[in-house]
N, CA and C atoms of all chains as a GROMACS GRO file, in nm:
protein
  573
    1UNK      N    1  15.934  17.972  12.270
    1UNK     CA    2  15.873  17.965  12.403
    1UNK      C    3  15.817  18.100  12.447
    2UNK      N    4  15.852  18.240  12.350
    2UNK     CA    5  15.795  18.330  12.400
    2UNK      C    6  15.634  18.372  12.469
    3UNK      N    7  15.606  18.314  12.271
    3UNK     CA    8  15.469  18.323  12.306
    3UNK      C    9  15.340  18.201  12.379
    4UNK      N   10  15.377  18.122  12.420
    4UNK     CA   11  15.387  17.988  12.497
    4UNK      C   12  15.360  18.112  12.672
    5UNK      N   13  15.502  18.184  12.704
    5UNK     CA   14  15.487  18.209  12.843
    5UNK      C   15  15.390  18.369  12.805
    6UNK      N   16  15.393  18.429  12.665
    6UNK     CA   17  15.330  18.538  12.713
    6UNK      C   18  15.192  18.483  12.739
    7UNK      N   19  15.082  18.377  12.618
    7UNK     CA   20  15.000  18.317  12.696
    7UNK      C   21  14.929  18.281  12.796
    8UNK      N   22  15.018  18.209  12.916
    8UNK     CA   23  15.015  18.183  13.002
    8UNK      C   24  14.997  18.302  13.076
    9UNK      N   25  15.046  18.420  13.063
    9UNK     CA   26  15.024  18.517  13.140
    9UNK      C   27  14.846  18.577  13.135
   10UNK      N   28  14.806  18.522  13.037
   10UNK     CA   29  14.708  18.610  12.976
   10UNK      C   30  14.584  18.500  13.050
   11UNK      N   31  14.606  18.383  13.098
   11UNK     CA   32  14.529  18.329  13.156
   11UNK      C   33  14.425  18.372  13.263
   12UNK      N   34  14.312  18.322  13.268
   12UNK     CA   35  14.185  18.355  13.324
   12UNK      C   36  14.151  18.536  13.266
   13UNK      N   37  14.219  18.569  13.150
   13UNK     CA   38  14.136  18.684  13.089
   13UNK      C   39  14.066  18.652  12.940
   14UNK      N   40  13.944  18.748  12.919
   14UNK     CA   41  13.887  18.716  12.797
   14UNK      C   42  13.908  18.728  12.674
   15UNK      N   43  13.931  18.575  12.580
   15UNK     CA   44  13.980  18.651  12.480
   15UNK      C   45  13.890  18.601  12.352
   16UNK      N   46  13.910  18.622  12.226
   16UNK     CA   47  13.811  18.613  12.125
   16UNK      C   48  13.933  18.508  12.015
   17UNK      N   49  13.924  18.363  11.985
   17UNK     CA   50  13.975  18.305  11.909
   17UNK      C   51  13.910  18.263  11.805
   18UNK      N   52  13.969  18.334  11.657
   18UNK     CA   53  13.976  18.342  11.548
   18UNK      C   54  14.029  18.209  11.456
   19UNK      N   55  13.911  18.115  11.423
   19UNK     CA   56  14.026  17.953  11.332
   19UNK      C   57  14.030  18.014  11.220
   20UNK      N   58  14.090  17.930  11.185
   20UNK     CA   59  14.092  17.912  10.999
   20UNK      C   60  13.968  17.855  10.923
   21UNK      N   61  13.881  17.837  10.980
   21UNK     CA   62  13.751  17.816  10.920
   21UNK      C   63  13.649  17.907  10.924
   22UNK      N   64  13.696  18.052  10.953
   22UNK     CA   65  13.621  18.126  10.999
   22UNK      C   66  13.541  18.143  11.143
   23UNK      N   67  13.554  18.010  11.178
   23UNK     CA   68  13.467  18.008  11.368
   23UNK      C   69  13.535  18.139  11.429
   24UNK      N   70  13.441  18.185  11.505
   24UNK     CA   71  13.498  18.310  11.595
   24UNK      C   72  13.446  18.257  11.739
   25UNK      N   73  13.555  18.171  11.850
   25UNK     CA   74  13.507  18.160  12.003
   25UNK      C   75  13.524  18.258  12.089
   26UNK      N   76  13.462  18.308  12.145
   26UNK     CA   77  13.512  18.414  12.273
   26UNK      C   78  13.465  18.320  12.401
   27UNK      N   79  13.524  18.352  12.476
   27UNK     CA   80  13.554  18.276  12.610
   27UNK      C   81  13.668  18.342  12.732
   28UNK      N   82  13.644  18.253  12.827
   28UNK     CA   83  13.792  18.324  12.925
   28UNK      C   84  13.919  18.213  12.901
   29UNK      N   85  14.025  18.215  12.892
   29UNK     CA   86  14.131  18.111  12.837
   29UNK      C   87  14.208  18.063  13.010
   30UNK      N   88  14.166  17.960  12.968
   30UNK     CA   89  14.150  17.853  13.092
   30UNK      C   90  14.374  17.807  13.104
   31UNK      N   91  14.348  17.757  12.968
   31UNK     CA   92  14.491  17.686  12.980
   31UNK      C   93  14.561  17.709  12.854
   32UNK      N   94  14.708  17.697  12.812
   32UNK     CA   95  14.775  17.677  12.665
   32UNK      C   96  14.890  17.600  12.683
   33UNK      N   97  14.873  17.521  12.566
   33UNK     CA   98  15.042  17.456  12.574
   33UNK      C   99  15.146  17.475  12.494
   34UNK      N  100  15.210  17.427  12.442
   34UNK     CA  101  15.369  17.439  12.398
   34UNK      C  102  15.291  17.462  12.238
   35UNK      N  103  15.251  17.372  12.209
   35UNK     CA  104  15.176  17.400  12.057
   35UNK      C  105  15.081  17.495  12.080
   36UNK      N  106  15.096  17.592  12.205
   36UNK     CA  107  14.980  17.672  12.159
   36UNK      C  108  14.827  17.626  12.137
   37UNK      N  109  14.806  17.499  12.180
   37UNK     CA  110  14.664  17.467  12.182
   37UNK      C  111  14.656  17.553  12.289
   38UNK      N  112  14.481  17.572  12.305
   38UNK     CA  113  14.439  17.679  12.406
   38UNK      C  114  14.305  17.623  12.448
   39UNK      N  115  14.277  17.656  12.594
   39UNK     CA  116  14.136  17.548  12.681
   39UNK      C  117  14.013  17.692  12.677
   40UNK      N  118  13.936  17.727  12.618
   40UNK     CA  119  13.855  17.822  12.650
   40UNK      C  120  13.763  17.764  12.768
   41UNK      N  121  13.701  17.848  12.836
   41UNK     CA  122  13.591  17.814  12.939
   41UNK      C  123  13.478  17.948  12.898
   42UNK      N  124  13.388  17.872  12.966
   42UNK     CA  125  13.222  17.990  12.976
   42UNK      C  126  13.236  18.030  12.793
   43UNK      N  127  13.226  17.957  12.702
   43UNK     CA  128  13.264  17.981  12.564
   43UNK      C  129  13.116  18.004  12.503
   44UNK      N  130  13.110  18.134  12.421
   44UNK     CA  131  13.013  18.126  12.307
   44UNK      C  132  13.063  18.162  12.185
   45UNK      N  133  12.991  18.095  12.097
   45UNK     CA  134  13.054  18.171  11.939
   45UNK      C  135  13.010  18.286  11.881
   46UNK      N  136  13.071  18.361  11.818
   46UNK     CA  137  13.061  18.537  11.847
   46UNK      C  138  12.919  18.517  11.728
   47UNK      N  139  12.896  18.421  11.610
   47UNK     CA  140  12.793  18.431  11.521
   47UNK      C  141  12.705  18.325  11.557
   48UNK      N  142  12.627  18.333  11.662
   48UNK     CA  143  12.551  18.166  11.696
   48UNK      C  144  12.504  18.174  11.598
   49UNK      N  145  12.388  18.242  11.502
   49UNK     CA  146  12.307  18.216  11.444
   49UNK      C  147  12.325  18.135  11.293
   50UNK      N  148  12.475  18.240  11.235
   50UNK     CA  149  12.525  18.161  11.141
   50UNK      C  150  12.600  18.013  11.200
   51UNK      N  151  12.648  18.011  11.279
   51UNK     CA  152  12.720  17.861  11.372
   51UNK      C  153  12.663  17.799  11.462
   52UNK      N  154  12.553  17.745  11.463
   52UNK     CA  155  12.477  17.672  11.547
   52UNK      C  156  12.527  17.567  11.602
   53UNK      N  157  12.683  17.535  11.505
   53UNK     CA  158  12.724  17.413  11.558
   53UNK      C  159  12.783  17.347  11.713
   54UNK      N  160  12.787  17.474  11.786
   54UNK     CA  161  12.853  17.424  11.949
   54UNK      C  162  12.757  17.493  12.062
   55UNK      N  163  12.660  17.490  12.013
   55UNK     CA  164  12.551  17.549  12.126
   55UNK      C  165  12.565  17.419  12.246
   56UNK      N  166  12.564  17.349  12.267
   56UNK     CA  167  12.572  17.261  12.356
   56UNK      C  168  12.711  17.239  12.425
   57UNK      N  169  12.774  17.333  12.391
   57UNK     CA  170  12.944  17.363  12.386
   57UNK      C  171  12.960  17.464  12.532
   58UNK      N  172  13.026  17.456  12.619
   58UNK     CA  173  13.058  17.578  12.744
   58UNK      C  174  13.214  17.575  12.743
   59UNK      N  175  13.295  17.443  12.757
   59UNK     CA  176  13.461  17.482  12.765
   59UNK      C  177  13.493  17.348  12.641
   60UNK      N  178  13.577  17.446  12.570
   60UNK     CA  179  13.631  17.384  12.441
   60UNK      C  180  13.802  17.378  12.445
   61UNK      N  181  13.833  17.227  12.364
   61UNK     CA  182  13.985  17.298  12.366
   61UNK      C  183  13.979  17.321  12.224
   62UNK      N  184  14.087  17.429  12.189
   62UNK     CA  185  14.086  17.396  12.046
   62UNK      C  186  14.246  17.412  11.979
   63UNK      N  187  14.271  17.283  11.859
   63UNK     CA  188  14.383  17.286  11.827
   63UNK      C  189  14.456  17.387  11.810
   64UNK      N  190  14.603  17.411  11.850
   64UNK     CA  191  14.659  17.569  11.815
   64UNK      C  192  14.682  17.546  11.682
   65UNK      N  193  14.671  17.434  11.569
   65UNK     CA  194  14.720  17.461  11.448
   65UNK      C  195  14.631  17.511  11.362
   66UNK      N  196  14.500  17.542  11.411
   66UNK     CA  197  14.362  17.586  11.334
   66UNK      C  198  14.320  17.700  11.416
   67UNK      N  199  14.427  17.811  11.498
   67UNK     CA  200  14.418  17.902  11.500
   67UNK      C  201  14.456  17.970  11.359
   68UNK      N  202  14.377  18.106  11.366
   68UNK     CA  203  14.433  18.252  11.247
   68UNK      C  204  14.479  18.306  11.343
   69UNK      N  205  14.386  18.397  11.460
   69UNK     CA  206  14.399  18.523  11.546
   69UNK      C  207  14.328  18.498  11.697
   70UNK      N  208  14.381  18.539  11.808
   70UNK     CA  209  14.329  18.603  11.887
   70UNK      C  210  14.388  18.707  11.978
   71UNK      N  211  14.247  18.755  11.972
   71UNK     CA  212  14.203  18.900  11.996
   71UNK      C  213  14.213  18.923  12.137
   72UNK      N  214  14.302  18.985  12.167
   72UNK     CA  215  14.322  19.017  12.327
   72UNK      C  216  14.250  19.120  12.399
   73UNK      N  217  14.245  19.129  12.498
   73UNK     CA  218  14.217  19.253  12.623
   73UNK      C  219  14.279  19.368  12.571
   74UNK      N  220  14.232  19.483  12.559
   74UNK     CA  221  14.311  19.589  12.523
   74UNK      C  222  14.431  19.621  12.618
   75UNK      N  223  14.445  19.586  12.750
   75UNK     CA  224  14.521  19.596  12.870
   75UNK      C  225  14.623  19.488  12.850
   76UNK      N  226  14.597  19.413  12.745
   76UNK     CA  227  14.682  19.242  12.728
   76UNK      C  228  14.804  19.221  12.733
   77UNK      N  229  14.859  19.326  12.656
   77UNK     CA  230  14.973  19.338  12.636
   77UNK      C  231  15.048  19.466  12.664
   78UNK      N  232  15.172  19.425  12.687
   78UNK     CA  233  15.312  19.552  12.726
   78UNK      C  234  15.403  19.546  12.606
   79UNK      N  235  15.368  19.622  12.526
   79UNK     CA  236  15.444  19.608  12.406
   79UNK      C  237  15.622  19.640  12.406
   80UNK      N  238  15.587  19.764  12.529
   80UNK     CA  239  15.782  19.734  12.542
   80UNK      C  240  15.817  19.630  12.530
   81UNK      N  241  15.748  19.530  12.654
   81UNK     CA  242  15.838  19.447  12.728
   81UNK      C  243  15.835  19.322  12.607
   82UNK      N  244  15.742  19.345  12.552
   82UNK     CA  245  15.720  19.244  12.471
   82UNK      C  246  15.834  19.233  12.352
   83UNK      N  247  15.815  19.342  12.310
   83UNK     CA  248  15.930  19.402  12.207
   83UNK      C  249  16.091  19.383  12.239
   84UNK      N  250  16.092  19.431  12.360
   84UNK     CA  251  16.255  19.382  12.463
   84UNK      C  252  16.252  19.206  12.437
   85UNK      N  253  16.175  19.159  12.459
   85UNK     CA  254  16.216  19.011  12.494
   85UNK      C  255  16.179  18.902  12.354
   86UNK      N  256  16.134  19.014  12.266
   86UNK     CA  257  16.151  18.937  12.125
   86UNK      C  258  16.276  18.939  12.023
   87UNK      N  259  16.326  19.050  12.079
   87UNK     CA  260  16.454  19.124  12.038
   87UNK      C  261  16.540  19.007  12.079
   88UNK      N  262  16.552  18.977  12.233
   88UNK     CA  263  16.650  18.938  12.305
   88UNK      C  264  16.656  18.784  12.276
   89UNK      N  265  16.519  18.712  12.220
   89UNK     CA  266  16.461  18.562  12.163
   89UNK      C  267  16.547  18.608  12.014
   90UNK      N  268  16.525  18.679  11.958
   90UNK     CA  269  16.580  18.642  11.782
   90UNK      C  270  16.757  18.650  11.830
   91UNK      N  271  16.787  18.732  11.924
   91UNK     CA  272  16.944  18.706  11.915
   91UNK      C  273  17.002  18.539  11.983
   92UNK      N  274  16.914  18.541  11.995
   92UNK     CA  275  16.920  18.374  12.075
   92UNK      C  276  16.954  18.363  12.207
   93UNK      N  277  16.836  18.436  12.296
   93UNK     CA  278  16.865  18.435  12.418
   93UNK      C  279  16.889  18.528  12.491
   94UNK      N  280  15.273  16.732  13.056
   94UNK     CA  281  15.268  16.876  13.119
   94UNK      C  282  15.171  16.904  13.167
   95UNK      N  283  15.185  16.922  13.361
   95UNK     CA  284  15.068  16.928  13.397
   95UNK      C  285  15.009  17.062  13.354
   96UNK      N  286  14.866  17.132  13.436
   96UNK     CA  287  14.825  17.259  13.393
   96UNK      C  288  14.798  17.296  13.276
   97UNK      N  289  14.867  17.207  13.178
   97UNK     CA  290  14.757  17.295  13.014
   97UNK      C  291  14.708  17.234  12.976
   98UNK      N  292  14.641  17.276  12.910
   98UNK     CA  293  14.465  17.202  12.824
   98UNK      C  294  14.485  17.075  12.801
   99UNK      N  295  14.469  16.986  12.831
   99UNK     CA  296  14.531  16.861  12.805
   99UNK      C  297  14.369  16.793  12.820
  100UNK      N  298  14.342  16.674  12.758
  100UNK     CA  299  14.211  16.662  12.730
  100UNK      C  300  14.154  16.528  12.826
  101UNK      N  301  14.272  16.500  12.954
  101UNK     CA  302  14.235  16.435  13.015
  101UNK      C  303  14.127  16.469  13.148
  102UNK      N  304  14.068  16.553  13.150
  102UNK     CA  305  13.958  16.573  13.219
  102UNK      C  306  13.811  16.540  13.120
  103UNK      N  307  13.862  16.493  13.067
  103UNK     CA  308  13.750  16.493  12.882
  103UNK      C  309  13.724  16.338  12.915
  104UNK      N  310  13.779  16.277  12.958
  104UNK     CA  311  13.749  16.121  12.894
  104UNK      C  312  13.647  16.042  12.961
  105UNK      N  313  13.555  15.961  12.933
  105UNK     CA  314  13.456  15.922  12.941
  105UNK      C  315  13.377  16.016  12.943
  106UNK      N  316  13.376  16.144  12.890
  106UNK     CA  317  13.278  16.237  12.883
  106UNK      C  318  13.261  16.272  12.699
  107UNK      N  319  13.088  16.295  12.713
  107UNK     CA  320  13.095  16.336  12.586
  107UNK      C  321  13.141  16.433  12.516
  108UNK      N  322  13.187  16.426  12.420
  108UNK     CA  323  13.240  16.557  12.350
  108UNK      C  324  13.200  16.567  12.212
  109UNK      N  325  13.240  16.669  12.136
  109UNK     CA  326  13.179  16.734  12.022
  109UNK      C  327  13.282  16.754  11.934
  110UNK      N  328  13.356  16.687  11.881
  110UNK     CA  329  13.481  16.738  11.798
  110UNK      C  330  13.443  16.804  11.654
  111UNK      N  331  13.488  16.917  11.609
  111UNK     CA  332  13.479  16.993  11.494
  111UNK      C  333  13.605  16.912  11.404
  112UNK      N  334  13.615  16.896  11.296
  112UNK     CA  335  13.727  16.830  11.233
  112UNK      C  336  13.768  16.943  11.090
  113UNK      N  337  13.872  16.912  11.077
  113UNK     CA  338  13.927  17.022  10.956
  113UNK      C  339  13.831  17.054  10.814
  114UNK      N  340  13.778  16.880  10.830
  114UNK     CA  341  13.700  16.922  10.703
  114UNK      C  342  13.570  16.970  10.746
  115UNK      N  343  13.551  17.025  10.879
  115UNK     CA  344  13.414  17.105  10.858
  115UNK      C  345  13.286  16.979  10.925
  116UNK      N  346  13.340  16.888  10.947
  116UNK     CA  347  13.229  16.799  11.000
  116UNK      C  348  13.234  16.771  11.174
  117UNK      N  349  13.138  16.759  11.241
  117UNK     CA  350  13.110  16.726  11.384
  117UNK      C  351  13.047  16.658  11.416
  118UNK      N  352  13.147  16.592  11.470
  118UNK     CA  353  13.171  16.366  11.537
  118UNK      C  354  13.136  16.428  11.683
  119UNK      N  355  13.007  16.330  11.745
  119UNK     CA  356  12.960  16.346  11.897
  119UNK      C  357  13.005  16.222  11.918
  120UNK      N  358  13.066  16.211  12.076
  120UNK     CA  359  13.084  16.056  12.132
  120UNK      C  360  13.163  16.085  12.259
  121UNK      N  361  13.218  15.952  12.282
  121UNK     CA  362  13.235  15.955  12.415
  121UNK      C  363  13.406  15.937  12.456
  122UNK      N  364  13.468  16.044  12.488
  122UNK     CA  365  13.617  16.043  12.502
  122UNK      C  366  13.667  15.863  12.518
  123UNK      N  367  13.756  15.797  12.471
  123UNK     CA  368  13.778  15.696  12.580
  123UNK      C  369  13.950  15.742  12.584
  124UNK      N  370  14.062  15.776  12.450
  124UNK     CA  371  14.148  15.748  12.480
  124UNK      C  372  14.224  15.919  12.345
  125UNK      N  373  14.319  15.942  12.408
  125UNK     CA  374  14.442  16.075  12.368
  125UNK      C  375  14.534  16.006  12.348
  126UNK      N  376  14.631  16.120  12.274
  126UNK     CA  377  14.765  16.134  12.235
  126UNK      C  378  14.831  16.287  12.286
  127UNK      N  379  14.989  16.260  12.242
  127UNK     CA  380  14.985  16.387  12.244
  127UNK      C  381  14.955  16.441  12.121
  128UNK      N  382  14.970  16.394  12.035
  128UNK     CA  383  14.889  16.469  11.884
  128UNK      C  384  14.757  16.499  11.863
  129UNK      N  385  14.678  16.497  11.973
  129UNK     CA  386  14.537  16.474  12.016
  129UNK      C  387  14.469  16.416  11.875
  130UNK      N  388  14.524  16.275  11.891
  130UNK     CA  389  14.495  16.142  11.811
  130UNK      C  390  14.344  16.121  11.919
  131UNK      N  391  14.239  16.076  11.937
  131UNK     CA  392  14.151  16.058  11.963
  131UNK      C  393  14.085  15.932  11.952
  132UNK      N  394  14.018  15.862  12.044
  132UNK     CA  395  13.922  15.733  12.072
  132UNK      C  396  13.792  15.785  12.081
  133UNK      N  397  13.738  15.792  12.007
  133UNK     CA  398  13.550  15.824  12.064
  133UNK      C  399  13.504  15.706  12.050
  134UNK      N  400  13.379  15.678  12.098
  134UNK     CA  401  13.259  15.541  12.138
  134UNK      C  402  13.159  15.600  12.132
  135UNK      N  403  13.054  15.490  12.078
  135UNK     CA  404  12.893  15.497  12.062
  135UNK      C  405  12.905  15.663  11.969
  136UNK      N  406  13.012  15.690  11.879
  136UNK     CA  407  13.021  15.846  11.796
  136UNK      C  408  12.876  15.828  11.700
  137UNK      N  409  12.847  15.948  11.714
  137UNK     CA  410  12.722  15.935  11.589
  137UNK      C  411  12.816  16.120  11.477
  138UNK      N  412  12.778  16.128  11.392
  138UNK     CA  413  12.848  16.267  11.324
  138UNK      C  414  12.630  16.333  11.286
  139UNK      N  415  12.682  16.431  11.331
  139UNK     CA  416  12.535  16.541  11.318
  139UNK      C  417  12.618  16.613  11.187
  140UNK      N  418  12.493  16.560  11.095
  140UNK     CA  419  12.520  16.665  10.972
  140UNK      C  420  12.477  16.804  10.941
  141UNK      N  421  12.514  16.889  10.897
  141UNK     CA  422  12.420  17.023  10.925
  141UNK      C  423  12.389  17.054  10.739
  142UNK      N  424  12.240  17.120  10.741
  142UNK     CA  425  12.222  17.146  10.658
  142UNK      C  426  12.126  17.284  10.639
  143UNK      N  427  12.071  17.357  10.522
  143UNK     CA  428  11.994  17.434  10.500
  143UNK      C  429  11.861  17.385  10.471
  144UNK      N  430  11.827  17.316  10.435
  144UNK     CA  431  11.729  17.256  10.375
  144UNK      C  432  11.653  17.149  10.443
  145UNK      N  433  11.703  17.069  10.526
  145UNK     CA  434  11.665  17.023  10.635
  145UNK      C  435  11.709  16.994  10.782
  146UNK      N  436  11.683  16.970  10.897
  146UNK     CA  437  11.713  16.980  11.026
  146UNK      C  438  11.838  16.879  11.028
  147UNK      N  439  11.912  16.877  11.190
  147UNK     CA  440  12.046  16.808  11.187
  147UNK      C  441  12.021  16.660  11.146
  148UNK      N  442  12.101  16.584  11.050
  148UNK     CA  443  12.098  16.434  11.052
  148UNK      C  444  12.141  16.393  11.114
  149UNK      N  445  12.139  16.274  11.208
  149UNK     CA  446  12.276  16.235  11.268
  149UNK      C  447  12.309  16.091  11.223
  150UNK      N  448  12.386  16.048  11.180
  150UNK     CA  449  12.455  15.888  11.134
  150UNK      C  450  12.538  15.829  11.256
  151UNK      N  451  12.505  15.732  11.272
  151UNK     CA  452  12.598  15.653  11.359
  151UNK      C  453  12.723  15.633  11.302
  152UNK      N  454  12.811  15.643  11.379
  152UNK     CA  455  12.939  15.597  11.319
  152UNK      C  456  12.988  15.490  11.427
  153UNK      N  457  13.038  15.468  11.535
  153UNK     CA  458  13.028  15.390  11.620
  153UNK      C  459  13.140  15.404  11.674
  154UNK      N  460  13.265  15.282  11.720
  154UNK     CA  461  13.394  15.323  11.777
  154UNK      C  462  13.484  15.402  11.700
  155UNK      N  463  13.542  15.482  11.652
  155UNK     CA  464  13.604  15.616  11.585
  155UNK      C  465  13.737  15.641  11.636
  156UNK      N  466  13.858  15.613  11.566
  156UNK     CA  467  13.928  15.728  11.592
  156UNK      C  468  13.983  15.842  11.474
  157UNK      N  469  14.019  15.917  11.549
  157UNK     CA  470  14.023  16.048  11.459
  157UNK      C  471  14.170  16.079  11.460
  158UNK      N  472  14.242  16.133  11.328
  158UNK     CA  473  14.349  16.148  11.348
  158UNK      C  474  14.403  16.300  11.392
  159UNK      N  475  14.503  16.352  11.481
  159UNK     CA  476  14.509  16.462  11.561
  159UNK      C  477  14.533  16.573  11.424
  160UNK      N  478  14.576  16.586  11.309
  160UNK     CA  479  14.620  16.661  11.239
  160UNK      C  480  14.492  16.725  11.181
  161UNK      N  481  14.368  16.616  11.188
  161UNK     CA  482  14.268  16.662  11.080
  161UNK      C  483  14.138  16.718  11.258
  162UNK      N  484  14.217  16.757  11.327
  162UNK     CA  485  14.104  16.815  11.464
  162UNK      C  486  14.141  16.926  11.492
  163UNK      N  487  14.045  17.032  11.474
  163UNK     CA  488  13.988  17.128  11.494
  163UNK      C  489  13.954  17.187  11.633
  164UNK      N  490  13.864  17.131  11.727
  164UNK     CA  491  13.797  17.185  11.832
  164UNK      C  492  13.726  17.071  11.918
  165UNK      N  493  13.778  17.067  12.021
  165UNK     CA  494  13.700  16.904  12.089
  165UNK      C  495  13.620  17.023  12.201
  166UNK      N  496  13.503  16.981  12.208
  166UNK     CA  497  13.407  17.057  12.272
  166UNK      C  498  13.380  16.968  12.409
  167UNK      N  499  13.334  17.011  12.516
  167UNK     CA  500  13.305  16.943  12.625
  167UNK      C  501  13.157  16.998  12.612
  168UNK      N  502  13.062  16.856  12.616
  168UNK     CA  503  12.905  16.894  12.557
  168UNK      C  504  12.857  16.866  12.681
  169UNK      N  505  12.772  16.970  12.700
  169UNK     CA  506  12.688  16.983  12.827
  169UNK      C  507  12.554  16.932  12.806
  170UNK      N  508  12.558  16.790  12.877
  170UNK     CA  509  12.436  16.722  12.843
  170UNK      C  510  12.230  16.780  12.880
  171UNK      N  511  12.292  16.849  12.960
  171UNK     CA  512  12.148  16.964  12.984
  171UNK      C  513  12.151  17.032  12.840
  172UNK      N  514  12.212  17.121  12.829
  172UNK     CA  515  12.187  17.208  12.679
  172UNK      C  516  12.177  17.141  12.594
  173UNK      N  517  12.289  16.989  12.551
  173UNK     CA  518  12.218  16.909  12.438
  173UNK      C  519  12.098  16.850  12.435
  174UNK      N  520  12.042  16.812  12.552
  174UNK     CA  521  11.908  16.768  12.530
  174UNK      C  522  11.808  16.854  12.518
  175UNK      N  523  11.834  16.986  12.552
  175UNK     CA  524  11.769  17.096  12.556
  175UNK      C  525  11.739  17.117  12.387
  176UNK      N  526  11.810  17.107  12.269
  176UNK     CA  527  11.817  17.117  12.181
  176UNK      C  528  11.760  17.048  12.082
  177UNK      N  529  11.651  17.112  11.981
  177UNK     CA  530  11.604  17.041  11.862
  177UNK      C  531  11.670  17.045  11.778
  178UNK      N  532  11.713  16.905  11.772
  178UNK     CA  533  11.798  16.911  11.608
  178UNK      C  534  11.760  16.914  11.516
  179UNK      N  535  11.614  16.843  11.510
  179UNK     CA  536  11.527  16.845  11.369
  179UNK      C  537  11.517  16.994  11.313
  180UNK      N  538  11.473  17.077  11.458
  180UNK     CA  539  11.444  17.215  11.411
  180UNK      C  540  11.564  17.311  11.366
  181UNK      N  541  11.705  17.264  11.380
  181UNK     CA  542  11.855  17.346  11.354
  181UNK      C  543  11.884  17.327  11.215
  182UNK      N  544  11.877  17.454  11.137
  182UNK     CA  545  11.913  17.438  10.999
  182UNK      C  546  12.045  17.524  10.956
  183UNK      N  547  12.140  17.479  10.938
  183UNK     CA  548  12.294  17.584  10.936
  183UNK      C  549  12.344  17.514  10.812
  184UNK      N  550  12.432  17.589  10.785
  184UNK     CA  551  12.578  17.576  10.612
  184UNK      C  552  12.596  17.509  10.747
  185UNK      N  553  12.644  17.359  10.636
  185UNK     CA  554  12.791  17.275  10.699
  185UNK      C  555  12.909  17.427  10.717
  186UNK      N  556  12.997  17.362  10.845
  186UNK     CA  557  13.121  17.478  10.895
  186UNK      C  558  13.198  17.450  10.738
  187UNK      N  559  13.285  17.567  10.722
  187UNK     CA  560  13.389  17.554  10.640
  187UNK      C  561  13.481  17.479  10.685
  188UNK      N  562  13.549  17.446  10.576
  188UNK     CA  563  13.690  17.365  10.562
  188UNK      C  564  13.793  17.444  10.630
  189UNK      N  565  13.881  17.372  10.728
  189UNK     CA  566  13.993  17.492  10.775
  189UNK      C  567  14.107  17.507  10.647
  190UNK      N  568  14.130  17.624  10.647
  190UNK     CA  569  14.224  17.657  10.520
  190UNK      C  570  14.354  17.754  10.572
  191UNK      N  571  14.491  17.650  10.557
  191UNK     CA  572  14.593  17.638  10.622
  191UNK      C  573  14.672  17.780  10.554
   0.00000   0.00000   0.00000
């Protein structure tokens, strides 16, 4: 559930999602759920020219299981805190 | 769960689903899962190619199974009509590779 609520925190900022098919979306991240699916809004794909395929595309959801990466806000993260409460998740709680 | 992406603001609207193997089914939301198992209507699949402009095949009532979906797009019917498909020449997307 960590990364589920760090997510959620990261909502209405811009981020750049990386699939496993190579697609690269950047967008502002609208919503995420428990699987980590994620709602982009105002979405373009970082290569239109090679991916022509979602030009008619503005808010996408896309499965969290055909994520690789995304690319956060440089401001995105608090790595202490992050680090504290991953620590405190592997001891179980 | 209210508040997350959940694809019920999607339905009776068209959408654009990307699928694992790289192909994209257009149609018309009717029905979800939580496995985002999928109902599309009146679906046609736009083929993409190099060599010539988008094909599109009818496929008709469709469902899709949630494991093999990729990206359900909410298609903005101004920009799609805005769009020549004859004139769009792209590589089919890759295969997602797990």
């Amino acid at each position: 559930m960590l990364f589920f609520s760090y997510f959620k925190d990261l909502v209405g900022r811009e981020v750049t999602v990386e699939l496993k098919n190579d697609l690269a979306i950047r967008g502002t991240l609208h919503s995420v759920d428990q699987y980590l699916n994620i709602k982009l809004e105002n979405t373009r794909v970082v290569d239109q020219d090679k991916y022509p395929h979602m030009l008619s595309v503005r808010n996408c959801f896309i499965r969290g299981s055909v994520v690789r990466y995304v690319q956060l806000p440089a401001d995105g993260v608090d790595t202490d805190l992050l680090h504290d409460a991953t620590r405190r998740e592997a001891r179980g709680g | 769960m209210s508040g997350g992406p959940g694809l019920e603001s999607l339905v009776d609207q068209l959408i654009s689903v990307i699928t694992n193997d790289g192909r994209n089914i257009v149609g018309v939301l009717k029905g979800f899962d939580q496995a985002t198992n999928i109902i599309l209507d009146e679906s046609h699949e736009r083929v993409y190619s190099t060599k010539e402009g988008v094909q599109q095949l009818v496929l008709g009532l469709y469902i899709i199974r949630g494991d093999n979906i990729s990206i359900v797009g909410e298609v903005d019917e101004d920009l799609d009509s805005n769009l020549d498909l004859t004139e769009l020449r792209a590589h089919p997307l890759k295969p997602i590779i797990h």
